[in-house]
Backbone as numpy.savetxt, mean C-alpha at the origin, in Angstrom:
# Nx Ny Nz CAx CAy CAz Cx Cy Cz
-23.39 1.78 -4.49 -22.34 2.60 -5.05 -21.00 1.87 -5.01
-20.70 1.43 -3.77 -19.29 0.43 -3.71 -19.02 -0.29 -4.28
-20.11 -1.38 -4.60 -20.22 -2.57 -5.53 -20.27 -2.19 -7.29
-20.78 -0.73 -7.47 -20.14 -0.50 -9.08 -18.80 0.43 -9.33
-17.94 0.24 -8.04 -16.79 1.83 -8.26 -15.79 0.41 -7.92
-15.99 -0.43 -7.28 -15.02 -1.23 -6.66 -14.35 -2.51 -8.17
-15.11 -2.73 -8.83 -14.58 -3.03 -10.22 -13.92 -2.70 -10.77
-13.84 -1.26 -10.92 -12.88 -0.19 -11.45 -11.52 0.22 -10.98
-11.41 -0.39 -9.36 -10.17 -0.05 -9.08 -8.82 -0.32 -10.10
-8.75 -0.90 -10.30 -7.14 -1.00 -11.40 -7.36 0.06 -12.47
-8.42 0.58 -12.84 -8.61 1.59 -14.02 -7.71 2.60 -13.10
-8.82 2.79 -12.10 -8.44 3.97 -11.18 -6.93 4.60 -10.70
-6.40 3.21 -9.93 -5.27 3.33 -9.23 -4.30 3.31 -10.46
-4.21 2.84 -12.02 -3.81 3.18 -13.27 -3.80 4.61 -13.60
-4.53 4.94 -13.83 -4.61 6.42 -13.51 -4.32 7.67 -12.91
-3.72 6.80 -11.51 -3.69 7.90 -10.47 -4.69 8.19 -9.63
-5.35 7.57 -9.78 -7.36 8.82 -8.73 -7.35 7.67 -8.11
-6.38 8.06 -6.56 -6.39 6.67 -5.82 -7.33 7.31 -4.50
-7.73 8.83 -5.05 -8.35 9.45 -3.58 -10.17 8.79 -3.79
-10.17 8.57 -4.57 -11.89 7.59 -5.09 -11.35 6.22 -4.21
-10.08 5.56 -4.59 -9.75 4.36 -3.85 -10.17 4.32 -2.59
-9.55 5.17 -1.70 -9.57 5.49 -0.96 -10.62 6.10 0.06
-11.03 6.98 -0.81 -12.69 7.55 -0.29 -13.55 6.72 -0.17
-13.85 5.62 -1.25 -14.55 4.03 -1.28 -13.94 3.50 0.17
-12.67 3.02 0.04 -12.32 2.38 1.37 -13.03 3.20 2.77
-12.75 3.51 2.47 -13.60 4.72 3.80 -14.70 4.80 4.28
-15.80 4.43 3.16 -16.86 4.67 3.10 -17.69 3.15 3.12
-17.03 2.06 3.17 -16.96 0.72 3.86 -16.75 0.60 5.02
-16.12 1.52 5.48 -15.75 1.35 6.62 -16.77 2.34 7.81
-17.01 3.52 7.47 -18.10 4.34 8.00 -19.44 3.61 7.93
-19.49 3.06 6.80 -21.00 2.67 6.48 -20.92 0.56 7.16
-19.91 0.18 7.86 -20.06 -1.23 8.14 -20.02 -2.33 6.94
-19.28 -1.85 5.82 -19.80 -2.82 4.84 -18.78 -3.98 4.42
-17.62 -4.15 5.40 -17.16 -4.81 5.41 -17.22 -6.48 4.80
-18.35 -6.59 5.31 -18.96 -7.73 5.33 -19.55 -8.25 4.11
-19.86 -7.05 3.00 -20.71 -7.56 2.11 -19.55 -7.22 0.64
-18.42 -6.44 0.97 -17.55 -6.56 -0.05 -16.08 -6.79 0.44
-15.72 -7.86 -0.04 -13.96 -8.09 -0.03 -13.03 -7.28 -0.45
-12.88 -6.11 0.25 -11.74 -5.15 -0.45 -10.63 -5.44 -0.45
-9.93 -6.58 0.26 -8.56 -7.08 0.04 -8.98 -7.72 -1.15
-9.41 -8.38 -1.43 -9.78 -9.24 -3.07 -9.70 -8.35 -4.28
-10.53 -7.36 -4.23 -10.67 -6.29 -4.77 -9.21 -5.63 -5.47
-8.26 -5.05 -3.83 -7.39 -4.79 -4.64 -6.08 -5.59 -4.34
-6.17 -6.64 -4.24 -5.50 -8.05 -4.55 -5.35 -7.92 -6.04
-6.82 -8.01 -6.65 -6.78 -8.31 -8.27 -6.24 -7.09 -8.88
-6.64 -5.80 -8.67 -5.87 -4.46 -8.91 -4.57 -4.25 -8.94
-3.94 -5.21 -8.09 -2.42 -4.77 -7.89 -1.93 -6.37 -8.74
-2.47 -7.41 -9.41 -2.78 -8.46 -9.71 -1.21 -9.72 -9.01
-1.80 -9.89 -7.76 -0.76 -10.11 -6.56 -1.78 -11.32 -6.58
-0.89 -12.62 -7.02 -1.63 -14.21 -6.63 -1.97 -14.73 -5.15
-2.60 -15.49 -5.01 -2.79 -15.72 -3.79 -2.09 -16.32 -2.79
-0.64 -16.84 -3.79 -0.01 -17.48 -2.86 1.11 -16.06 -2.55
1.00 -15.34 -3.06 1.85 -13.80 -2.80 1.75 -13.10 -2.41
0.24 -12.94 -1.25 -0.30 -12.49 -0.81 0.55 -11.39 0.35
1.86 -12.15 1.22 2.84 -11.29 2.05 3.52 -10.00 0.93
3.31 -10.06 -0.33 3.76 -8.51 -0.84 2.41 -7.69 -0.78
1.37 -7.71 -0.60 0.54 -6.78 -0.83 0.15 -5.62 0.07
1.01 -5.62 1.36 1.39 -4.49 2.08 2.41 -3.69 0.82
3.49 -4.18 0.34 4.42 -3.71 -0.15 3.66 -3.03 -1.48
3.19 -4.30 -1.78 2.23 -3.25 -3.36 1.78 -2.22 -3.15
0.65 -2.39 -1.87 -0.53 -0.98 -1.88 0.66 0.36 -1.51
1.68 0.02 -0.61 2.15 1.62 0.16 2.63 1.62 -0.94
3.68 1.01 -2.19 4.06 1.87 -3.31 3.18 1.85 -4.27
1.72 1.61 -4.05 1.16 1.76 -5.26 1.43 0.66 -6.44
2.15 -0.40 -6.06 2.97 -0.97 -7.61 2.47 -2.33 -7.72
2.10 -2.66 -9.08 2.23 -3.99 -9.32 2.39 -5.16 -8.90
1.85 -6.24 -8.67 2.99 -7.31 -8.38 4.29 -8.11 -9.10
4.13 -7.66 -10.59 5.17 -8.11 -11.40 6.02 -7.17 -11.35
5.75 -5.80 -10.99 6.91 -5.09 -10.96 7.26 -5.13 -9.89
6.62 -4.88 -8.61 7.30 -5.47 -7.33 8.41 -6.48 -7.06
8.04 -7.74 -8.19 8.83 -9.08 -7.98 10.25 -8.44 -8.34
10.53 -7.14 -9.62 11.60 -7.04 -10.61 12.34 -6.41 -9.59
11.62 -5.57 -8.42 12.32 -4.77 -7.97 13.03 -5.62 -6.73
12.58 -6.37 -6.41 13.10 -7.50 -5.25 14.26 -8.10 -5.58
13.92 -8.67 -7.31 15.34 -9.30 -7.89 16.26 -8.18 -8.05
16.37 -6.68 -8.06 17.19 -6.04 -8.17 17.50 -5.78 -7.09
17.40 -5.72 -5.38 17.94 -6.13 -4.65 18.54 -7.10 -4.39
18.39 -7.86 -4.93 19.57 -9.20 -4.68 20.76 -8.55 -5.53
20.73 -7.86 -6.58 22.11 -7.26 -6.85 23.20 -6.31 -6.33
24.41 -6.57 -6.18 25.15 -6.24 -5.41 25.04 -4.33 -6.13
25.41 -3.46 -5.22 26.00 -2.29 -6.17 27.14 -2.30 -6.33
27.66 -1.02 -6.75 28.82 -1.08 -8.24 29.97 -0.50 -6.84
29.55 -0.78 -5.99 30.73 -0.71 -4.71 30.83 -2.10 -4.22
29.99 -3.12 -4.43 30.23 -4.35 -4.05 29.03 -4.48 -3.06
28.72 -3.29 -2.39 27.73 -4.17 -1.09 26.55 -4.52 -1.61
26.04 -5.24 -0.63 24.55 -5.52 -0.84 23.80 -4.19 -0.45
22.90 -4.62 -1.94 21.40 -3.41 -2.12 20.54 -3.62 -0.68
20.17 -2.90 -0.10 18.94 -2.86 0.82 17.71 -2.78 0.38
17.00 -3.88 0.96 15.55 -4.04 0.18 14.29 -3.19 0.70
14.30 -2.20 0.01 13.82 -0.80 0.37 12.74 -0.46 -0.62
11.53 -0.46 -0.45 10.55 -0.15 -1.76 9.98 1.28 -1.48
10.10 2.46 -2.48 9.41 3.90 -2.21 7.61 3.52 -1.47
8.01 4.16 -0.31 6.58 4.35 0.03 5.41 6.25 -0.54
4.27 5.76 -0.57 3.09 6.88 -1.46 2.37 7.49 -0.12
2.42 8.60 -0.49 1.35 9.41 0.41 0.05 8.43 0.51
-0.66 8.36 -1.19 -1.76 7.47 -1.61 -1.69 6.18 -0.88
-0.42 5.43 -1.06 -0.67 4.36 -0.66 -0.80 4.25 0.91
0.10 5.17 1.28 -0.03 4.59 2.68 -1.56 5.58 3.59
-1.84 6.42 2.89 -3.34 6.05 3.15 -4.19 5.04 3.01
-4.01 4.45 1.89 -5.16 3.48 1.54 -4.83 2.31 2.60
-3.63 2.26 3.23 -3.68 1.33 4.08 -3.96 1.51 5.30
-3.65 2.86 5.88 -4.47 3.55 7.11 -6.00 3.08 6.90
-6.79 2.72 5.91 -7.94 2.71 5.28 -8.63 1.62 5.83
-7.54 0.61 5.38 -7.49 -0.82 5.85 -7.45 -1.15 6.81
-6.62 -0.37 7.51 -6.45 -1.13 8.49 -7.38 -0.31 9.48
-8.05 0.44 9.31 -8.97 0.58 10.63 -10.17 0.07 10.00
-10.39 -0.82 8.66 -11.37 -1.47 8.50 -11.17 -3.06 9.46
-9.99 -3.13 9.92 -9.66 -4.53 11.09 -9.02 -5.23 9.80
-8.90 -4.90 8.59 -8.49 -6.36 7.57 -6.98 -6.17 8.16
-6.80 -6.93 9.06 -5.54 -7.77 8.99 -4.58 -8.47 8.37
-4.89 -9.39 7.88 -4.89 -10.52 7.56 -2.83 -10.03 6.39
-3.17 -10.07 5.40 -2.03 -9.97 4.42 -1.33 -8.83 4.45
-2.02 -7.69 5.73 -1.16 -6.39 5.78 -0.12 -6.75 7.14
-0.82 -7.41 7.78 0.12 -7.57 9.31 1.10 -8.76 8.66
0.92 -9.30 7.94 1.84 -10.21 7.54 3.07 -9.70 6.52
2.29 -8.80 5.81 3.25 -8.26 4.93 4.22 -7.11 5.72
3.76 -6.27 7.14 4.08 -5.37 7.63 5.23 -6.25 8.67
5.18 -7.33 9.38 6.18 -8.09 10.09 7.24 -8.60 9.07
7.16 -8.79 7.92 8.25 -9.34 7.04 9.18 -8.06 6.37
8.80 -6.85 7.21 9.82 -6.10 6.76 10.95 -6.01 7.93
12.25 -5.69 7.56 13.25 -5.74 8.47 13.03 -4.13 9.23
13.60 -4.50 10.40 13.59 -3.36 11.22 14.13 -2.05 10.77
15.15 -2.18 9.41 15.63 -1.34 9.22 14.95 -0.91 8.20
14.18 -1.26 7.74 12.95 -1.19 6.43 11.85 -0.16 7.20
11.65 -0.72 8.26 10.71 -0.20 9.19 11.13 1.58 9.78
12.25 1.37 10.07 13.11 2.73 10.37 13.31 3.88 9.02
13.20 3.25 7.74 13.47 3.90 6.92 11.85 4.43 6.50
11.01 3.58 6.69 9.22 4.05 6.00 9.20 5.36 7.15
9.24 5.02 8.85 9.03 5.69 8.77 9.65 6.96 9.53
10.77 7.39 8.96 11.57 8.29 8.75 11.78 9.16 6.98
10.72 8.51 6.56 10.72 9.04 4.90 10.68 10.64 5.11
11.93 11.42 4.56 11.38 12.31 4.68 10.35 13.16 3.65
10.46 12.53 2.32 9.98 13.24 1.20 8.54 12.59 1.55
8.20 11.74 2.04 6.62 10.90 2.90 6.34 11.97 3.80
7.10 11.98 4.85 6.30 13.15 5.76 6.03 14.27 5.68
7.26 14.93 4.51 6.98 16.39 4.32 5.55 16.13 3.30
5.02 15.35 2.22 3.96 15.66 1.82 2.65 15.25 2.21
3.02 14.42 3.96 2.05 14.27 4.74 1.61 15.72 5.16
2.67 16.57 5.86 2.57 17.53 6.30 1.76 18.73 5.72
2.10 18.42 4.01 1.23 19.46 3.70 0.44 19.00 3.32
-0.26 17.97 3.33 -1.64 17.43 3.20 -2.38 17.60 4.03
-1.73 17.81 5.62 -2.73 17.77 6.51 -2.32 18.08 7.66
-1.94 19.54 7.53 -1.13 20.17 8.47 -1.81 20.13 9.54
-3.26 20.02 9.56 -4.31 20.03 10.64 -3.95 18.96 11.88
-3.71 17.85 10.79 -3.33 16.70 12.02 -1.95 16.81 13.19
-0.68 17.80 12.23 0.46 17.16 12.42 0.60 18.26 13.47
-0.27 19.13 13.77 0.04 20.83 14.89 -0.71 20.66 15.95
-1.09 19.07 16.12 -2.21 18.71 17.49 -1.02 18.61 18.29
């Protein structure tokens, strides 16, 4: 089943139906199958993030975005705003996405998320996770968890 749904991811996550993404990720991970499919590769090519770019693909999966649009939004942090200061390099984090990386990461893939997750600044870090429009639709996703 993994090996014919896992092709499809960019249709999918195009779409929106990132809870199939996700449910797949999951279900690699319940079932041990780590081993027999590359889901960072997978949605490496989905988010179509080169290999030498590999430190944005934390940043891709939690917003869900591109890597060419990712890059646009980076160069628009380097622009000053219309007060003069410097932009803070701040990318919207996804309910979706940052499941799919909860996903990941208790599958052990390390590798381009811990790298991509240390190259954010502390204050990047303070802002994910203090999102409040993130937590409130954590909250009602899964009020079950958040009243333990």
């Amino acid at each position: 089943m993994c090996s014919k749904i896992m092709p499809i991811f960019e249709d999918l996550l195009a779409e929106s139906i990132t809870g199939v993404v996700i449910s797949v990720t999951k279900c690699c991970h319940h079932h041990g199958l780590t081993s027999n499919f590359n889901i960072i590769k997978v949605l490496q090519d989905a988010f179509h993030i080169p290999d030498d770019q590999l430190h944005l693909f934390f940043r891709c999966v939690m917003s869900l975005t591109t890597h060419d649009i990712m890059l646009e939004k980076l160069e628009s942090y380097k622009k000053p705003t219309q007060s003069g200061k410097p932009r803070r390099d701040r990318f919207e984090a996804t309910l979706p996405g940052s499941l799919l990386l909860q996903a990941l990461f208790q599958l052990g893939l390390m590798g381009p998320l811990e790298e991509g997750l240390c190259s954010l600044s502390e204050d990047h870090i303070v802002y994910l996770s203090t999102n409040l429009r993130l937590l409130t639709q954590y909250k009602l996703s899964f009020p079950h968890l958040l009243s333990q």
